[in-house]
N, C-alpha and C positions, 0 to 999 in steps of 0.2 A: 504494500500500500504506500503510494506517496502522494503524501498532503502537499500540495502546491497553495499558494498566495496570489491574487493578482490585486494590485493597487493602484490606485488612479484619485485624481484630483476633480472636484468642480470648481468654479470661481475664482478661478489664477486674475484675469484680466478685467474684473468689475472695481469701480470706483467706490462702490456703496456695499458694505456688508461683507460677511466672512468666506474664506477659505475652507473647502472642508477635501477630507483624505481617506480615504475609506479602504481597510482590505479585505477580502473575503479569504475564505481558506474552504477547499473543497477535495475530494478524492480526486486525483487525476483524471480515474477512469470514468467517473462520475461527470466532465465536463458535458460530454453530449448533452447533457440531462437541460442543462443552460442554453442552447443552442436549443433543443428542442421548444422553449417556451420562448422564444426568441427574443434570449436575450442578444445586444450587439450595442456599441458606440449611442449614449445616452445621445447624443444630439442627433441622430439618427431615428429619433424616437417621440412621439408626438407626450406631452404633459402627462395626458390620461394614462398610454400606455406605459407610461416609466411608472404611476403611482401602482397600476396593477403588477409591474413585474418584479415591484420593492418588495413586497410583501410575498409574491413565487419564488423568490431568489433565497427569502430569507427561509426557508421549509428546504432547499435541495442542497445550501450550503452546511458546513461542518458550524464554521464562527464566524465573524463579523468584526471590524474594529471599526468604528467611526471618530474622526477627530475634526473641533469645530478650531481654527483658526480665526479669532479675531482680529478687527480691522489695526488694532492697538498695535499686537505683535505682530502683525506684518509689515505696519511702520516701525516699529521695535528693530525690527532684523534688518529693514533696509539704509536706517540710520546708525546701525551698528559698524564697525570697523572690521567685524569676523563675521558677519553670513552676508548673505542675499536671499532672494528671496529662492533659488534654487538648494539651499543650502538649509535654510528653514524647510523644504519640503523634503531633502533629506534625512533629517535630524527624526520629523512625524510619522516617517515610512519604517525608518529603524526602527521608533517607537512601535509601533505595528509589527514587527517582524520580530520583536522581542517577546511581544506579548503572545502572539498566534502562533510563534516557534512552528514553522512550516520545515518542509526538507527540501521546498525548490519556490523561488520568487519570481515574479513575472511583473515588471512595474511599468505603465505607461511612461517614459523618459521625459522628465519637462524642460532639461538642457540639451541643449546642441552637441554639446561634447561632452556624452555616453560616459565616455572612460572615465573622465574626470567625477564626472556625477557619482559611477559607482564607486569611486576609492574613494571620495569625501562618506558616500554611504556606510560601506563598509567600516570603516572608523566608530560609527556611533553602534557596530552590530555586537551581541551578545557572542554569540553561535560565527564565527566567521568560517566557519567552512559552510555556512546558508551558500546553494546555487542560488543566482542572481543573475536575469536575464532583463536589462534594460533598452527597450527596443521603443522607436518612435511609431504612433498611431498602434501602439500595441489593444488598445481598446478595439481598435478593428477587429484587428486578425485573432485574439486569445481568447475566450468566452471566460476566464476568471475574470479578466482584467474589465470585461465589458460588463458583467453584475458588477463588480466592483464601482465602475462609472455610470451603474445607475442608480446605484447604494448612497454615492457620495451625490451625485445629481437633483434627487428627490429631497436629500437632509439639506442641501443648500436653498431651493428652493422654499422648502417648508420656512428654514430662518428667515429667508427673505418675507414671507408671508405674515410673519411672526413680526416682525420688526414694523410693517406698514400698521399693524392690526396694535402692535402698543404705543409706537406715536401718532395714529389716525393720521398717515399723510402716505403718498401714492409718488414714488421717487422712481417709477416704472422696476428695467430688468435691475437696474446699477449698472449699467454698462456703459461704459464714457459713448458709443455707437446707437445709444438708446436718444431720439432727443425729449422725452418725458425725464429721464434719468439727467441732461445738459441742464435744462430748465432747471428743474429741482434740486441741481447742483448751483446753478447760478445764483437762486435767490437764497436756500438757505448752508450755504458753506459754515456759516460758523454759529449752527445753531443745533446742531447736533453729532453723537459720538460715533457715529456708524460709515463715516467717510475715510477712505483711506489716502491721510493725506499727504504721503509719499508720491500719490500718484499724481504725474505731471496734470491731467485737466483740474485739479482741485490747486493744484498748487500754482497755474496761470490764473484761473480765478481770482487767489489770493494775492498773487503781484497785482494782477489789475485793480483791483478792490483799491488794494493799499495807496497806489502809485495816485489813482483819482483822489480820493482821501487827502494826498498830499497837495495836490493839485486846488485844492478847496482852499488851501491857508494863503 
């Protein structure tokens, strides 16, 4: 029997709201089982059918790890001198790999450069002789890694859901490419915690704000 892991991320690229990391852990041979209910690449996949295959996914797999990245510490890590943000999603995947101690890894790669990614990973791993297979669009082609990106896909959106429903206000996806999300960035930048304000549109925002401000006296 080998427990394999697949890992994958939602919400790399949104301006508003958290990161989330999800790994699942399943029988090898078991994977068809995921394919069968068709599982594949959360963005591949309409709302409805990612909430029905959250709940299929979780009955075929072994365990689960979810982890919520807030917008805090992913400014946290980009303002640090020792991570990035590649390196913070390193650090949450080991955590995962620690936890669910699998005997082979499968991770959607979110660096360009693989190699580097996996020896900064390997560093935080308990178990270093874990297999470790870091491959780009691995959501596509791996049926762990594709529950796992609808694992993390559905928990991101749900916080998102979450987040409009306790400040009663409608900030659209958070996606800088969203223009509900630009708007709602534009007028309330510093009025609430859930912006991530590493990220360049909140941070032109705030030059421009400033600079007009200055501009008054």
């Amino acid at each position: 029997m080998v427990i394999i892991c697949g890992i994958d991320e939602a919400g790399r690229g949104p301006v508003i709201g958290p990161m989330v990391i999800c790994g699942v852990t399943i029988d090898e041979k078991d994977t068809y089982k995921l394919k069968s209910i068709g599982a594949k690449d959360s963005k591949l996949l309409t709302k409805q059918t990612r909430e029905i295959l959250f709940e299929q996914i979780k009955k075929i797999i072994k365990k689960y790890k979810i982890i919520i990245i807030p917008p805090k510490e992913i400014d946290d890590a980009l303002l640090s001198e020792d991570l990035n943000l590649n390196w913070l999603e390193a650090i949450k995947m080991a955590e995962i790999i620690n936890e669910l101690k699998p005997d082979k890894v499968i991770i959607d790669c979110p660096s360009n450069n693989d190699k580097e990614f996996l020896r900064y990973l390997k560093k935080h791993l308990k178990d270093k002789s874990t297999e470790i297979i870091a491959e780009h669009k691995a959501d596509v082609i791996y049926p762990a890694v594709s529950a796992a990106s609808i694992l993390a896909k559905v928990t991101r959106d749900r916080e998102i859901e979450n987040l409009k429903k306790k400040y009663k206000v409608d900030f659209g996806s958070g996606y800088p490419s969203d223009s509900i999300t630009r708007d709602f960035l534009e007028i309330n930048h510093d009025k609430y915690d859930f912006f991530r304000k590493t990220w360049a549109p909140y941070k032109q925002i705030k030059s421009r704000k400033k600079q007009k401000k200055l501009g008054e006296f």
